[in-house]
N, C-alpha and C positions, 0 to 999 in steps of 0.2 A: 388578269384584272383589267375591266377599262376604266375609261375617266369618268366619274360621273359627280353631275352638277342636282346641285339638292336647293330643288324654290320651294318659297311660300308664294300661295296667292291670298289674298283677301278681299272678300267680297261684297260691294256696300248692301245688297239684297239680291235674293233669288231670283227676283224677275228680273230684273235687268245679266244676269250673268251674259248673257248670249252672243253682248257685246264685247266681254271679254272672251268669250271661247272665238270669238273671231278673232279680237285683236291680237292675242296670245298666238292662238294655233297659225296667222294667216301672217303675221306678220313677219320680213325679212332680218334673219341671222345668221349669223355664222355657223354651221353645223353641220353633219356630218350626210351624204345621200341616203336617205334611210332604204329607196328600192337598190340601192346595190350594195350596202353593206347594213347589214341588221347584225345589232350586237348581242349575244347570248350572258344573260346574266345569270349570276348564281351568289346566293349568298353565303356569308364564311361563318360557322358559327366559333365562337368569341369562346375563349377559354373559362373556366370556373374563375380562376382569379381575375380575368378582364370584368365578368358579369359580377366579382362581388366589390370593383369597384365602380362600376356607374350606376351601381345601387345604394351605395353608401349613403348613409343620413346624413344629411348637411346642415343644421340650423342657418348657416347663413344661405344657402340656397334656397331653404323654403321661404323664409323671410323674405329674400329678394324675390319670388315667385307673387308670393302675398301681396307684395306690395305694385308689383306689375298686374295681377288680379285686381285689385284696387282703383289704379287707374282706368282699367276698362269696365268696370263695375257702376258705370254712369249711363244715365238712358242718352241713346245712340242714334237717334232718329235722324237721317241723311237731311240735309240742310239746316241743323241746328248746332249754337256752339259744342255742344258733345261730341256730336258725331267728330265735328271736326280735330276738337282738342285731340282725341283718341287718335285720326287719322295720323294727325303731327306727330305723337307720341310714338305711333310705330315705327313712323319712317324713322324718326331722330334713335329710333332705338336698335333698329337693324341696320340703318348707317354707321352707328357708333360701335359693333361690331362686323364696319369690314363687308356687310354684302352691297350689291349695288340693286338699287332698288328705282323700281319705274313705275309711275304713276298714271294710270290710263283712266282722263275727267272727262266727262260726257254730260250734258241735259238731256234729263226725260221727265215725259210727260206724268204726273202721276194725281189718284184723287183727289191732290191737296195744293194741283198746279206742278209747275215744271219748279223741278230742282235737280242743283248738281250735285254727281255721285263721283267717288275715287275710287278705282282699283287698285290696290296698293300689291306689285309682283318682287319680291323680294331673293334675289339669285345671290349663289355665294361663287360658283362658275360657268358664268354664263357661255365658256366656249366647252365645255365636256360634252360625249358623244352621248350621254344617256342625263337626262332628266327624271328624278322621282320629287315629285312636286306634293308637300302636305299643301290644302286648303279649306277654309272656313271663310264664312262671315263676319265681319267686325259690325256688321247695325243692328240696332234692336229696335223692333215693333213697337208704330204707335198705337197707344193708350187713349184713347177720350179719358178714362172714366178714373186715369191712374195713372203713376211712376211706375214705367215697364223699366226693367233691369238689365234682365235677359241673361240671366248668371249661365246658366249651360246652355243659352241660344244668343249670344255662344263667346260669352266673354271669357269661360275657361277654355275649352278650343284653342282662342287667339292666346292666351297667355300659354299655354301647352306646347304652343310652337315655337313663342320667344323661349321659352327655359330651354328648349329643346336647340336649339342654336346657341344658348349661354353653356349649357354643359355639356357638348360637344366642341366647342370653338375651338379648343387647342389642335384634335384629332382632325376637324371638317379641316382646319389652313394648313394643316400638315399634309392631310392628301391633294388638296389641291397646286400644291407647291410638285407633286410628282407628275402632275399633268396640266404642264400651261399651255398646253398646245394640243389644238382639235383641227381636223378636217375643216374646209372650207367651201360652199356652195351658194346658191343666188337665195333661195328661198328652205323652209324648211317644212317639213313633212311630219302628221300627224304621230309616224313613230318617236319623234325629238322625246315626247313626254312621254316615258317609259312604263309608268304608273303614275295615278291621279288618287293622292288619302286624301278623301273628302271628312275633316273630322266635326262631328254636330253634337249638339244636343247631349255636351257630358257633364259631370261634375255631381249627380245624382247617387245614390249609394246602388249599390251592386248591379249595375247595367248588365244588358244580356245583349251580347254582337252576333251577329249571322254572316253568312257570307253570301253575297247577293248576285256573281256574279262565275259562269265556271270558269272564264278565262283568267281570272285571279284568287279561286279559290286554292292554289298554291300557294299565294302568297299568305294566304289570311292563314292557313298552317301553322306557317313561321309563326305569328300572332298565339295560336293555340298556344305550339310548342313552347314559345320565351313563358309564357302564363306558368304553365306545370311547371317549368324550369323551376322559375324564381318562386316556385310554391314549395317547390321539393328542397329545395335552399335556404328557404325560410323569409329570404329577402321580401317580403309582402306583408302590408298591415293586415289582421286579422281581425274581426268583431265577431267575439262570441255570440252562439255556440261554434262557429265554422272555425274548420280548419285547414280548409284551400279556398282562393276566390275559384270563379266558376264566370267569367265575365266573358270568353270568347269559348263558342258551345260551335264542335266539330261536326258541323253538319250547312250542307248548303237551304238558304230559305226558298221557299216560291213564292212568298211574296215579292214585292218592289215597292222600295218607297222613294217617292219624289223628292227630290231636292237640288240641291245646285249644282251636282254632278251632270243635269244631262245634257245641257249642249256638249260638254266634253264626247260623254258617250255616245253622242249623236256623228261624232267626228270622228270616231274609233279610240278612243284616248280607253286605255285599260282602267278600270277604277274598284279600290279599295275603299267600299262606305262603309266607315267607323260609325255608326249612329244606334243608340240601343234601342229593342224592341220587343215590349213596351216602350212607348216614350217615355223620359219622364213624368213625375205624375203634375209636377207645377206646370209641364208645357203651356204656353201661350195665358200665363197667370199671371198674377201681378207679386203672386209668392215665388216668383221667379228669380229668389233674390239670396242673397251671399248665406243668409241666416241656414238654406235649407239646402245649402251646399254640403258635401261630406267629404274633408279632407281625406281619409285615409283612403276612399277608393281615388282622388285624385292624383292623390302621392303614387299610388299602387300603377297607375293609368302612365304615368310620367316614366316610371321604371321600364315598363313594358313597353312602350313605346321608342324609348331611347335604346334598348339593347336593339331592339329589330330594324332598329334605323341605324345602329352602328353594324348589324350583321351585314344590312344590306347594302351596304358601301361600304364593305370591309375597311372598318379602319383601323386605325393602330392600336386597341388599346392594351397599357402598360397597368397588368395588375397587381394587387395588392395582398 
């Protein structure tokens, strides 16, 4: 097992990413030579009693989820109090759970004049020898005509991530506690980030994921595989008539779709795009809003998501 370190990025808009894949990929850390030592990973799968506790129904988790939804459920438009209140919200919120978080503010030019944007990069070990980095967007598109919201573009995303660091935080400080200490070098090399989950566009009832890429369509597997698991387990909300979801479909796309993954990929950074396709049908609408959201596939999404994240950093868990 090696040590690995699990960030959030977040992103004020797609066009400007480019800045961050610089500042991120280009900038000097502490970490490990990636051309003389490349680390082989492998993930551990997680017992039936581990998986039938991080599936467990919480009332106060989803509450406390709902209500982080909430907060980001405001139009988000980069240099307005929104955008900002949100920006504050996340830091204070991934600070107060323990990770260290960096801020990278730039002015750009954009059609409504120059405004400043934040990237908010949120690490929980920033010295581990592998990085799997979830990332999204925190702004939402302006509107002339209307209150954009931006409910799966991509205010559940960003809260998807925070729960996903609340119901892990016992397991993520535990493993970190077994590796406080990483290799040391001048600068660090596009392998640091091991995997890039670009997550978009969720929160919609029965999304359909592809995998878009072959150097990571082992990993989307994993993805399949937790799916059937927790189908065959029972652990997954269901809406009649169905009796499995069907949300990650075993097969590679030829399409590509554009989004804020590609300076990453432009850099070599492996990437896992979580985005459904179809879009949503609200995309880029102004019904793009909490009303036309569907909890159970988002519950369902949370589930899946958090075992493949606890396989893939094998962590401790103690089941029930």
């Amino acid at each position: 097992m090696t040590s690995s370190a699990f960030s959030f990025m977040l992103l004020p808009v797609a066009l400007f990413l480019r800045l961050l894949g610089s500042s991120v990929v280009d900038s000097p850390v502490k970490a490990v030579n990636w051309s003389e030592k490349k680390w082989h990973h492998e993930s551990e799968i997680l017992s039936r009693a581990a998986v039938h506790t991080l599936t467990l129904t919480n009332p106060i988790q989803y509450a406390v989820f709902n209500s982080t939804l909430d907060v980001l459920l405001t139009p988000r438009v980069p240099g307005t109090r929104g955008h900002e209140n949100v920006r504050k919200f996340i830091v204070e919120t991934m600070k107060s759970l323990d990770w260290e978080v960096e801020e990278d503010t730039f002015i750009a030019t954009t059609p409504h004049g120059e405004i400043l944007f934040t990237n908010i990069v949120s690490t929980l070990n920033p010295n581990a020898c592998e990085q799997l980095v979830l990332a999204c967007h925190y702004d939402s598109k302006y509107f002339s005509e209307g209150t954009f919201y931006g409910a799966t573009d991509s205010a559940v995303p960003c809260t998807m991530m925070i729960h996903l660091a609340r119901i892990l935080d016992k397991q993520l400080k535990q493993q970190k506690k077994k590796f406080p200490i990483a290799l040391n070098i001048d600068t660090r090399d596009k392998s640091g980030e091991h995997v890039l989950i670009l997550l978009d566009l969720l929160g919609a009832a029965d999304p359909q994921f592809h995998s878009y890429f072959d150097d990571t369509y082992g990993l989307y597997i994993q993805l399949v595989n937790v799916e059937r698991r927790l189908n065959a387990m029972k652990r997954l909300e269901l809406s009649p008539p169905l009796f499995t979801t069907n949300y990650f479909y075993n097969k590679n796309s030829f399409s590509f779709v554009e989004d804020d993954h590609l300076p990453f990929l432009k850099r070599g950074v492996p990437i896992l795009h979580l985005i459904p396709n179809p879009f949503p049908y609200t995309w880029h609408l102004l019904s793009d809003d909490k009303q036309h959201l569907h909890h159970p596939t988002i519950n369902n999404l949370n589930k899946i998501l958090t075992v493949f994240v606890a396989q893939y950093l094998q962590l401790n868990i103690v089941g029930t």
